[in-house]
C-alpha positions as CSV (number, residue, x, y, z in Angstrom):
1,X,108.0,-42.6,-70.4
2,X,109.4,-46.2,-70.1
3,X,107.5,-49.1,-71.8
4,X,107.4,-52.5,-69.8
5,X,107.4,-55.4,-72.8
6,X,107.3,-59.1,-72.0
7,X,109.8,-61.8,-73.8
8,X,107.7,-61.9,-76.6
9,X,108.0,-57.7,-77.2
10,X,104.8,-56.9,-76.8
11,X,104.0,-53.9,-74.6
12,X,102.2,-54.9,-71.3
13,X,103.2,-51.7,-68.8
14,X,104.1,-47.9,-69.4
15,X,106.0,-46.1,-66.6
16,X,104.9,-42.3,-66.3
17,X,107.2,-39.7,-64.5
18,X,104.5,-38.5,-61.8
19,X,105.0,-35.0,-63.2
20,X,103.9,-36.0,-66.6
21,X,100.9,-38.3,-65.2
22,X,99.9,-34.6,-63.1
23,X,99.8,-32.7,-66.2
24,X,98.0,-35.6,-68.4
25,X,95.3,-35.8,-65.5
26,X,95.1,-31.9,-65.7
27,X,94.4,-31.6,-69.2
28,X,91.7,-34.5,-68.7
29,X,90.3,-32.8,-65.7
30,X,89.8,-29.5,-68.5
31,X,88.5,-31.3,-71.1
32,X,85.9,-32.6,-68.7
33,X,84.6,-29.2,-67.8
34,X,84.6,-28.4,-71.2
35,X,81.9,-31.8,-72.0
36,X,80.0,-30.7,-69.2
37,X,79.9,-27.2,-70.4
38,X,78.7,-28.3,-73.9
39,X,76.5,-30.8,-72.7
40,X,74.7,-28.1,-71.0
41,X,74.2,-25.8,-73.6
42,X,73.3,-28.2,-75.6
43,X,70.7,-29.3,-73.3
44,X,69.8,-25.8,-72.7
45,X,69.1,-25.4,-76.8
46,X,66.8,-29.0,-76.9
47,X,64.7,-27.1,-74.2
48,X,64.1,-24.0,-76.4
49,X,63.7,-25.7,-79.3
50,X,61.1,-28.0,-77.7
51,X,58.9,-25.6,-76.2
52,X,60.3,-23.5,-73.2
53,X,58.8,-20.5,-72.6
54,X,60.4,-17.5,-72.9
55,X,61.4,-17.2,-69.2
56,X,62.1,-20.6,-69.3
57,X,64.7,-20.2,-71.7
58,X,65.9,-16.9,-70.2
59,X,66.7,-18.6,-67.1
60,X,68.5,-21.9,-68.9
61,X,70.5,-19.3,-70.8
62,X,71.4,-17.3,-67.3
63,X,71.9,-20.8,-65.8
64,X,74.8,-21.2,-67.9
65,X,76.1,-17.9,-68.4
66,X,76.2,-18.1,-64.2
């Protein structure tokens, strides 16, 4: 990685080796999946908690097991 500074030193660019930048955006991509996932099961929990019926929540909790 290569930072870019101006005349005054301050730091206006960074310069990422495209292999590095692949990996960084992979790791994001994961992490992403990973929200989504808890998002949903958190979701999934709101609905039991707040009155789903018991197949409702059997099928939220298939829905994310699936």
């Amino acid at each position: 990685m290569q930072y870019v500074v101006d005349r005054s030193g301050k730091s206006n660019f960074l310069i990422v080796r495209r292999k590095d930048w692949e990996d960084i955006h992979a790791k994001y991509r994961k992490l992403q999946k990973k929200l989504e996932v808890f998002q949903a099961i958190r979701e999934g929990i709101q609905e039991v908690k707040f009155g789903a019926t018991e197949r409702e929540a059997t099928s939220i909790i298939i829905g994310l097991l699936g």
